[in-house]
N, C-alpha and C positions, 0 to 999 in steps of 0.2 A: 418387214416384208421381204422374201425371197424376190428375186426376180434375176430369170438368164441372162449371164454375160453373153454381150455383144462385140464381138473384135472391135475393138480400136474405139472404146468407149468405155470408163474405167470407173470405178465405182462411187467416187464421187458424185461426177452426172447423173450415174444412175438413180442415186438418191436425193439430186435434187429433181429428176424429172417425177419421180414419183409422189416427190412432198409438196412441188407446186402445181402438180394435177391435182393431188387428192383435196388440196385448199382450195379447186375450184378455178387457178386459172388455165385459159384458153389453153387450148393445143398448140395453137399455132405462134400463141405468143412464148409457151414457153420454148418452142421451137427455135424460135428467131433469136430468142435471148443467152437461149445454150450456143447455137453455132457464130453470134457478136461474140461472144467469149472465148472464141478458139475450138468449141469443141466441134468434131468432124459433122459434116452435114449430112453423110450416108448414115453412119454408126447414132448417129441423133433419131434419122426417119426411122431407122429399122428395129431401135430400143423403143420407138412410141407404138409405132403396128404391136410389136408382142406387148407389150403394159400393157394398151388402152384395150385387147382384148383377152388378157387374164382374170380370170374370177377371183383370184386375190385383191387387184386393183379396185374392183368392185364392192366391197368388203370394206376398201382401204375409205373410199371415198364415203361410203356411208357415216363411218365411224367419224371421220373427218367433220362432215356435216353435224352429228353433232356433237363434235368439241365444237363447233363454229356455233351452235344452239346456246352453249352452257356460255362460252364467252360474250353470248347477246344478255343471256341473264346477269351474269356479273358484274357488264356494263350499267343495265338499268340499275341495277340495287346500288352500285359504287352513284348512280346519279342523284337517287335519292336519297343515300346516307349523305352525300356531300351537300345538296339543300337541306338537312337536316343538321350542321356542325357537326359533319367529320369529314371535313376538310380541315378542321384547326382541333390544337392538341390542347387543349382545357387544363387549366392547375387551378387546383381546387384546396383549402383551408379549411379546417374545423368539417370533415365529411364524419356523416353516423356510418355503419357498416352496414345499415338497412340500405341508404342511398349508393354508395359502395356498389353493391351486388347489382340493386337495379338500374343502375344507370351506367356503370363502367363493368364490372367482370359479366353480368350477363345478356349488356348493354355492347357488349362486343367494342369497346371503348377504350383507348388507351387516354392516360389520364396522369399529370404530376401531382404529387401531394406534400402539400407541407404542414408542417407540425406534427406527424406523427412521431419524429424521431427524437424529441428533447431531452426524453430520456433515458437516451444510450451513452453508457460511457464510454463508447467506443467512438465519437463523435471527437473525445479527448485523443486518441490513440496519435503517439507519436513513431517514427521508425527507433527511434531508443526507447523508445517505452516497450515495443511488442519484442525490442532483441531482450531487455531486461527481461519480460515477461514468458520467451518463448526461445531464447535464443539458442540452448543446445538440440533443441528440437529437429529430428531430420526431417525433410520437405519434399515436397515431390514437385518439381518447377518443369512445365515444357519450354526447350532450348533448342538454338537454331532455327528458329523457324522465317528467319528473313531470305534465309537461302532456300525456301521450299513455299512457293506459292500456294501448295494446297495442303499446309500442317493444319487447316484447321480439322479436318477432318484424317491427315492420318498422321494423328496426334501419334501412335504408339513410336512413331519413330524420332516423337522426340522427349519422352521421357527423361528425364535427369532426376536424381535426389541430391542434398546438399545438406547442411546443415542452415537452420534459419537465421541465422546469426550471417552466412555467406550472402546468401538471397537478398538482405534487408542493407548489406553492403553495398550488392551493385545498384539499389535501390539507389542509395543514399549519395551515389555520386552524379548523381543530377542527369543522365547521359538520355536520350531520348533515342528510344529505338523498340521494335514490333517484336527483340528477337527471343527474349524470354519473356514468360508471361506466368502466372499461378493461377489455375484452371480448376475446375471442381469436377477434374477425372479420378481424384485419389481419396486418400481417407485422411487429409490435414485436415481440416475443420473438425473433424468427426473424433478423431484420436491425438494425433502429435500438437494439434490447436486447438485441442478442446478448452484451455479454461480460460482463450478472449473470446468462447460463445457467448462466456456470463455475460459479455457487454453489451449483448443485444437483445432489444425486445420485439418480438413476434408483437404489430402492431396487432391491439382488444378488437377482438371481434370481426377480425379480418382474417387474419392466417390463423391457422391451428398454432395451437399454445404448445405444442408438444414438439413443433417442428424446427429443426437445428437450422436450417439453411447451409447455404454456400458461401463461402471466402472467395472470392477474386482479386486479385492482390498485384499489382505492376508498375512498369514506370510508365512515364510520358511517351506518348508513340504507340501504344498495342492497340493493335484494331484488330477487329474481330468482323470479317468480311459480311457484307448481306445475308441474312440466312433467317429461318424459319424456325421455332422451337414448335415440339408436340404437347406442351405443357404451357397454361398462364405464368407466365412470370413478373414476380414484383422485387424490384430492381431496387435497391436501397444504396446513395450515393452514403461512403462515410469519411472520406478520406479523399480529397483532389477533387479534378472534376472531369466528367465524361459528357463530350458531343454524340448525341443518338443520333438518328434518322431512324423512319419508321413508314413503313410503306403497307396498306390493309391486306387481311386476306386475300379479298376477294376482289384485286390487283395482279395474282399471280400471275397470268398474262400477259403481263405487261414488265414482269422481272427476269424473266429467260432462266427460268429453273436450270439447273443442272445438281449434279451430284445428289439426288432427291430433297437436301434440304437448303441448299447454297443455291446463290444466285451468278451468275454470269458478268452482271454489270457491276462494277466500280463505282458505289456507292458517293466517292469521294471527287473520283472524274468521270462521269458514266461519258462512254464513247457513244454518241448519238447515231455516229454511223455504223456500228458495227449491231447497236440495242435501241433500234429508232423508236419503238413505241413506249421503251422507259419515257420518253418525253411527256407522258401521257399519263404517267403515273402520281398520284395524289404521295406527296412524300413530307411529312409533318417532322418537326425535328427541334429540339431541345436543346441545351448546356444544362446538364443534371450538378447541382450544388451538395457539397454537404449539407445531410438534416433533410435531403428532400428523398421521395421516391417515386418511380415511376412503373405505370402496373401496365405491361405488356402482352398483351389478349393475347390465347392460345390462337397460333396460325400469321400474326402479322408478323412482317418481316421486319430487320432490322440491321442495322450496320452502328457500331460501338466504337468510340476511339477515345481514349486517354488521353485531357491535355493536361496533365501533372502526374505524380504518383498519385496511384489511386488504389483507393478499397474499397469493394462495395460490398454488401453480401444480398444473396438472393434467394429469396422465397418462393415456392411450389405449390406447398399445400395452404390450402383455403378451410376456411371452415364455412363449406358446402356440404351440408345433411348429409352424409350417405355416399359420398363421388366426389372426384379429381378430376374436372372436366378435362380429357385429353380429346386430341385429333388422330383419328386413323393416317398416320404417315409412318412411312421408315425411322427409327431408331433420331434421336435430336443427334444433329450432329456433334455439337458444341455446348450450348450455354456458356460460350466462354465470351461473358459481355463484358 
């Protein structure tokens, strides 16, 4: 929202005078709380007269009221999915694809599964086995990214290629760090790694028989910040092990979106003062084993960390009749679990 500068009151106030009106509180207290903080008590009165009688403001506060509607709905449904166990992450053995669909993918349900993966031979995969297997292979690895808090999203600036034989080097020296990672932004799986796809089976009657998946491939230490996929995801541990957390949909609210698909809070330290109603957030959370998988509803949120070398690979397509259940958002930032 537009709104005229006031001498000697600077744009920041401005937008917080406007975003704590339109959420409804008092005048007078967000008065008192702007000029407690320094800001001038003329230039405070004289930006509320023009706000509170702009017809944009009026507009503003409607809309407000209801985001304030939709996050009364969200709360209720979060209250009674959580009396219903989705407050806790269910691992489930020997599931038909019938129970599958109804209970977890359109059950809006995330869920770990074991024994689907017995036989993958990629379950065998050693880092000398895939340099044997793959190792003149060029790669496309994103690098640097410990020095750039938001590579998750602009990935392009950390692009590297290397030979796979390099990659599975620095792998192999045990060193734990965020700063190179193997992402499923290129065409390795697809081409340069096509033939350890053969080691994997598109779990019967689940995923489409046809579908390649993703590689994700790194050492100890890569996390992949909070964030949001526009697509279900099933998450297949093959190699190390990965710590999830996993926070619902219909929690958004309570994650401080930013960047349309990323979240704000630090998964790992969340600052309660700076993201106090993450406190409030139902956050369900795993150690994903090899041989297990975990199936990640379209829309929930989640934060991914590697405590060894790790491979996973991950699956998109479903065999749902006809559709790819996706979510109306911006472009997925990542998939890089």
């Amino acid at each position: 929202m537009t709104v005229l500068a006031t001498p000697g009151l600077d744009r920041v106030w401005q937008e917080w005078l406007v975003e704590n009106l339109a959420m409804g509180a008092p005048v007078e207290q967000a008065r008192a709380a702007a000029v407690a903080a320094g800001a001038d008590a003329d230039a405070v009165d004289a930006e509320l007269r023009e706000l509170t009688a702009h017809p944009y403001f009026a507009v503003c506060r409607r809309l407000a009221l209801r985001y304030d509607w939709m996050e009364s709905v969200l709360d209720t449904y979060r209250t009674l999915r959580n009396s219903d166990g989705g407050g806790t992450l269910e691992r489930r053995a020997g599931i038909t694809p019938e129970e599958f669909f109804a209970r977890y993918y359109f059950g809006h349900r995330p869920v770990v599964l074991d024994g689907l993966m017995t036989d993958w031979p990629a379950l065998d995969w050693t880092l000398d086995g895939l340099a044997a297997a793959c190792g003149d292979a060029v790669v496309e690895v994103m690098t640097g990214r410990e020095a750039n808090p938001d590579h998750a999203w602009q990935y392009d600036r950390h692009r590297t290629t290397m030979p796979f034989r390099d990659y599975l080097a620095l792998l192999r020296s045990g060193t734990r760090t965020n700063d190179y990672y193997m992402v499923p932004r290129n065409e390795n799986w697809s081409q340069a790694l096509r033939p350890l796809a053969a080691d994997v089976r598109p779990p019967e009657g689940i995923v489409d028989p046809a579908a390649l998946g993703h590689l994700l491939l790194g050492p100890a230490g890569t996390v992949t910040p909070l964030h949001v996929d526009n697509s279900t995801v099933l998450l297949c541990q093959v190699l190390g092990r990965k710590h999830v957390r996993l926070v619902p949909s219909y929690e958004r609210h309570l994650v401080y979106p930013r960047g349309g698909t990323f979240s704000a809070v630090d998964a790992a330290r969340p600052d309660l003062t700076r993201h106090p109603r993450f406190a409030e957030a139902t956050v369900l959370e795993t150690v994903l084993e090899p041989g297990q998988m975990l199936l990640i509803p379209v829309g929930w949120w989640h934060w991914v960390q590697a405590l060894d070398v790790s491979a996973t690979v991950t699956f998109h397509h479903f065999r749902v009749a006809g559709q790819n259940h996706k979510m109306a958002t911006p472009p997925a930032a990542g998939q890089d679990e």
